[in-house]
C-alpha positions, 0 to 999 in steps of 0.5 A, a space after each residue: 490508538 486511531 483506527 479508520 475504516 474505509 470501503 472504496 469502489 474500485 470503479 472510480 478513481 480512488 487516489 485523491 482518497 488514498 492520497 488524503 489517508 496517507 497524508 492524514 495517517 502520516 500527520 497523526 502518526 508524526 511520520 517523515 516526510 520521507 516515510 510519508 511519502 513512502 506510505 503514500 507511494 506504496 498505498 497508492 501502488 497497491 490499491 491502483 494496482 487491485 483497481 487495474 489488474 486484480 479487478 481489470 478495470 471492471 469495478 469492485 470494492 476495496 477495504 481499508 482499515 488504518 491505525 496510528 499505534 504507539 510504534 506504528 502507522 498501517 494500513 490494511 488492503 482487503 479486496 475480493 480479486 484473484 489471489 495476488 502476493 505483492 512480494 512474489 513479483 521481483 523485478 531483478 529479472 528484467 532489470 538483468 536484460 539489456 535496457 534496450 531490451 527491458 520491458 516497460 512497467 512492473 517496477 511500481 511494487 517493487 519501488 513501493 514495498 521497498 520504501 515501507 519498513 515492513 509489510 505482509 500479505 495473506 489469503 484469507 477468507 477468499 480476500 486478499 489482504 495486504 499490510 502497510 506499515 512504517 514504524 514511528 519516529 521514537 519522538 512520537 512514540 513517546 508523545 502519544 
């Protein structure tokens, strides 16, 4: 098993960061390029998402804590922002109206969450907590 910890200030930008950690996760863990992309996708997703709404663009920290297990690459999101569950946020609604009529966003976590094979999002210890994970190719399941 690799685990890494990270802690990021929302003040900055920080998807070069999560962009290399998805690339580094999905090259130790022997993802697709497919899942790569969707681990990226959606890891992006979240955190620009805390920094924008969960912070307001005012600043605060993110923590990530990653692994490459035996059936598994995850990452785990943890910030101190109002509770926000990802998964509670269903798009079908607006994509019901008339396109002409459809408002702009709110379609990225959706997409994003859609492209991982599963994740989880809890509310503990006044934290936010979300879960990213995309199972491994047996291939490398099997080699390490």
């Amino acid at each position: 098993m690799i685990t890494c910890r990270l802690r990021l200030d929302c003040g900055g930008m920080v998807s070069d960061v999560v962009a290399e950690l998805a690339r580094s996760l999905a090259e130790q863990g022997g993802l697709t390029p497919s899942q790569a992309y969707g681990l990226r996708l959606a890891l992006d997703e979240i955190t620009t998402n805390i920094a924008q709404h969960g912070y307001a663009g005012a600043g605060g920290i993110v923590d990530l804590l990653a692994g490459v297990e035996p059936g598994e690459v995850w990452v785990r999101v943890e910030d101190d922002a109002p509770p926000f569950d990802p998964r509670d946020h269903d798009p079908a609604p607006r994509l019901a109206a008339h396109p002409h009529l459809r408002p702009e966003g709110g379609y990225g976590l959706f997409l994003a969450l859609d492209k991982l094979d599963d994740f989880a999002y809890d509310h503990v210890g006044g934290r936010n907590r979300n879960t990213l994970i995309m199972h491994r190719p047996v291939a490398d399941q099997e080699a390490g």
